[in-house]
Steps between C-alpha positions, in 0.01 A plus 500: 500500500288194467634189655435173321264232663693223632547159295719336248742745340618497157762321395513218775488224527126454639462648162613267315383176564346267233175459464490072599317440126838674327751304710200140351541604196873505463557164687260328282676637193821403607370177597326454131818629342786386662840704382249811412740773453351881726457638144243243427318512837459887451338451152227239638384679825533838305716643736813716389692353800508223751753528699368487859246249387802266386703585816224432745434168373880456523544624833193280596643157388255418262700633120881466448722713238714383308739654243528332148799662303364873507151418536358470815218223554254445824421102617215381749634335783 
């Protein structure tokens, strides 16, 4: 059996980071659009989810959530 060359495995974390320009581009369009809903962010970086983007920018103090009846809407800090 052939053993795998050592590095990042699938599925990890290490493989999945954001790319810095992805993480930009979100911040700047929350910051142009603030109380743009995830559906709306998804359509204009033609992306069928953002998820970790969102949450990273969350997480890093920079974007905060906030829920609006049953919508959910993202701020700049």
């Amino acid at each position: 059996m052939k053993r795998r060359p050592p590095g990042p495995k699938i599925g990890t974390k290490a493989g999945r980071r954001h790319q810095s320009g992805d993480l930009d581009k979100t911040l700047s369009l929350i910051s142009t659009h603030p109380g743009i809903r995830p559906s709306e962010i998804n359509r204009l970086l033609n992306k069928e989810q953002s998820d970790g983007l969102r949450s990273t920018l969350i997480k890093r103090g920079l974007v905060r959530k906030e829920k609006d009846g049953s919508a959910t809407r993202y701020y700049p800090i």
